[in-house]
N, C-alpha and C positions, 0 to 999 in steps of 0.2 A: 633894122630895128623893129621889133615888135610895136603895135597900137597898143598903145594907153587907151581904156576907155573907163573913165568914172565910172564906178560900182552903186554909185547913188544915184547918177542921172543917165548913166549912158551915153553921157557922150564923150567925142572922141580927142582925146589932148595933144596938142600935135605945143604947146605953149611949153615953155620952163623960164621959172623961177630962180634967178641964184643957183643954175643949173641942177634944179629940184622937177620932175614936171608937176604941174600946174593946171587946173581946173578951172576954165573960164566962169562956165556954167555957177558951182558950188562956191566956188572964189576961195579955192581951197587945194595946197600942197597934197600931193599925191605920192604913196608910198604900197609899193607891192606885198602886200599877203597871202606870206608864203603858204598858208593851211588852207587859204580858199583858191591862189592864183590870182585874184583882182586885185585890181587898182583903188585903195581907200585912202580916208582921208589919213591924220596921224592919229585923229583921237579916235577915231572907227578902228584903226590899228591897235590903238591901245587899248580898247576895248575889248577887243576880242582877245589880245593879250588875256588881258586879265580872266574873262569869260572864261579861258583854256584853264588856268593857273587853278582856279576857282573847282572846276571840272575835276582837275588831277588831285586836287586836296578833298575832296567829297569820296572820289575812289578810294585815297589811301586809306583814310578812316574809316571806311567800310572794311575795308582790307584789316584794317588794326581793329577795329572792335570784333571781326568775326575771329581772328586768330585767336585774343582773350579772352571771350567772354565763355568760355568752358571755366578757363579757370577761376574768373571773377564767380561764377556759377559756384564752386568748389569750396572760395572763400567766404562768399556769406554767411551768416549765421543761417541754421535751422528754420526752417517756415519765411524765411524770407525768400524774394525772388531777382535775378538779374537775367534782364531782355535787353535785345537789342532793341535803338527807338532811334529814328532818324522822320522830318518832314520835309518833305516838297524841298530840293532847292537846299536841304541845309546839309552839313556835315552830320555824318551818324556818329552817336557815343551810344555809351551802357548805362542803363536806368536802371539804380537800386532801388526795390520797393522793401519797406517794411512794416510788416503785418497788422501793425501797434498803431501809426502814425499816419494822419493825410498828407506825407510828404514824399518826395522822392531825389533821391543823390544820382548826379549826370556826371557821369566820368566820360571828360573827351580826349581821345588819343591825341599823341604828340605831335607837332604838325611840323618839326625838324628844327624849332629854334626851343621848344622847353618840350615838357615831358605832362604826363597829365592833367588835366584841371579838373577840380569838381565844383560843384553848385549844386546846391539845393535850394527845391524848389516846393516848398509850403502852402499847399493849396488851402489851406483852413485860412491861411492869413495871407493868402496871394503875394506871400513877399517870395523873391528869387534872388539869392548871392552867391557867389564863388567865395572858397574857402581862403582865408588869405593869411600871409607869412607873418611871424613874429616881427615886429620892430616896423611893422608899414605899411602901409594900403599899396599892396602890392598882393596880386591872385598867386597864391600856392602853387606850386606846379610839383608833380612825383615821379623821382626817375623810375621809378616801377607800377606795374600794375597794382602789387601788394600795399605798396604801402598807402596809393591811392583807394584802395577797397577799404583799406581800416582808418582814414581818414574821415571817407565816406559815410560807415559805420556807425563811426562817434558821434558825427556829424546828425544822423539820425537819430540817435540815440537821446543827444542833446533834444533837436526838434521835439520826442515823444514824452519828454520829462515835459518842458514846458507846454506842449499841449494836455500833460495830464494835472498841471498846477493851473490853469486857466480855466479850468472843469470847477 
């Protein structure tokens, strides 16, 4: 049988729990992870679970915003702009900017349970919401890139009326 040795303290588990092993040291169930090979505890497993899970949806939507946003590019209106915009740690979308307005529409790729979201984001009046369904406070979501871009669109459009009746 292979050594168990805690990945937190180093040391070595020769103990089991309810035929689990067992970490005298950390007072803590020990479970092998398989992406590093060590011995952790279960929430350090699930931890990193999720860290991976986290990792592979930041990929994808890299992957999905660069595929679109030619097109997103294509649909905007004239003198407007669509970039891609992702920070530190987050998932990337595509930032509508429009020429008129201090605000900007974030279209974020599908993440495999709904299809696009947008939110706009109103820097004149620092307010940020996602666009939401008829009949409920429930966030929009667009089986297409299209129809999320003229969502988006409107959405601005709206924004630029009411920052020009605030004037």
């Amino acid at each position: 049988m292979t050594d168990i040795v805690c990945s937190r303290c180093q040391t070595l588990s020769r103990l089991r729990r309810h035929g689990l092993p067992w970490c005298e040291a950390c007072e803590t169930y020990l479970v092998n992870d398989a992406g590093s090979g060590t011995w952790v505890s279960f929430a350090d497993h699930e931890h990193r679970r999720c860290a991976a899970e986290n990792e592979r949806a930041i990929a994808k939507s890299v992957d999905l915003v660069n595929e679109h946003l030619p097109e997103v590019q294509r649909l905007v209106p004239e003198g407007w702009a669509a970039r891609r915009h992702q920070t530190d740690g987050a998932r990337c979308v595509v930032a509508i900017d429009a020429p008129a307005v201090n605000a900007t529409s974030y279209l974020s790729p599908p993440d495999g349970k709904f299809g696009w979201y947008v939110r706009v984001h109103n820097r004149a009046t620092g307010v940020d919401f996602p666009l939401y369904i008829d009949g409920g406070a429930r966030a929009a979501s667009f089986d297409t890139i299209e129809a999320a871009v003229i969502a988006a669109v409107e959405a601005l459009r709206v924004e630029s009326a009411k920052e020009a009746w605030r004037r």
